[in-house]
N, C-alpha and C positions, 0 to 999 in steps of 0.2 A: 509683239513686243510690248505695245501699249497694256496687254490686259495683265502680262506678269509686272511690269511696274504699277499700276493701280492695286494688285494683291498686294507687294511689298509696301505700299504706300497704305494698305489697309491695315497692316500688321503696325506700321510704324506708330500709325495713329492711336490703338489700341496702347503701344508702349509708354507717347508723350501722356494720354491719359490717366495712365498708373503714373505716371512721375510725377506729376500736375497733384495729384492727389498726395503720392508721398511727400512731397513739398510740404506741406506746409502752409498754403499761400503765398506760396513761393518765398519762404523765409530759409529755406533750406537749400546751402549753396549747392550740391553733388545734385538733387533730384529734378533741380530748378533749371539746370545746366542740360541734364536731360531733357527736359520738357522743351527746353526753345531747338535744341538741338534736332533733335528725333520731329519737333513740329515742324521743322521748315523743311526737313528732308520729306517728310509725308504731303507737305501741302508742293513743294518740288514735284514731288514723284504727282502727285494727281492734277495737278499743270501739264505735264509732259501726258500723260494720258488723254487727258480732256483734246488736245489738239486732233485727236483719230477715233475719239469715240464719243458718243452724245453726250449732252452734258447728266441728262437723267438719272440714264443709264450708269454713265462713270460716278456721279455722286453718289447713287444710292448704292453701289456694289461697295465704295471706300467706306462712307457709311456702315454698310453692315458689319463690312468686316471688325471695323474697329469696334462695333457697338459689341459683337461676340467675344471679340478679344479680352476688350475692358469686362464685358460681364463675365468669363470664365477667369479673367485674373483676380477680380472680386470674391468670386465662390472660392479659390484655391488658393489663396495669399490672404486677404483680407476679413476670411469670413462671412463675406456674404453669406444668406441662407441659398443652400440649393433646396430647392421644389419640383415636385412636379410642373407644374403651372411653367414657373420661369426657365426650366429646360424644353417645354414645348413651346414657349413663343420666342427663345432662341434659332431651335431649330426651325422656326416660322420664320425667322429674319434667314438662315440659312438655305432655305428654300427657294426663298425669294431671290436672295443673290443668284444661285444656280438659275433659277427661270429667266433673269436680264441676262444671264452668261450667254443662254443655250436659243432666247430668244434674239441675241444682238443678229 
């Protein structure tokens, strides 16, 4: 149960990030409302995790998740540039998560 809540708590993170950034500086009441929302349930959800799994381990899998999340929402919403380069050291962060999964 702990590792499907740290996924959801990964994904959550990734979403307060994109709102954080649509904000504004948080001058934007609907994004801003997002961002505290969606952060307290992500930073919830990786509390309840932490309690059954290392702390390493669960930091860096929440971590990743959201680091991918946010950067695939960038490349597909915001324009970021997609690259070669910046899709293989994503899937370098996604490996990485899989190898704390497979090694817990």
């Amino acid at each position: 149960m702990a590792w499907i809540v740290l996924v959801i708590s990964g994904v959550f993170e990734a979403v307060w990030a994109a709102a954080l950034s649509r904000s504004e500086g948080l001058t934007r009441l609907v994004p801003s409302l997002v961002f505290v929302v969606t952060l307290a349930v992500s930073m919830g959800g990786l509390g309840y995790a932490l309690r059954t799994l290392p702390l390493g381990t669960g930091y860096a899998v929440w971590v990743g998740i959201g680091t991918v999340g946010a950067a695939l929402y960038g490349m597909a919403v915001q324009g970021d540039p997609v690259t070669a380069a910046r899709v293989s050291c994503l899937v370098l962060i996604v490996a990485g998560v899989i190898g704390l999964k497979v090694l817990h």
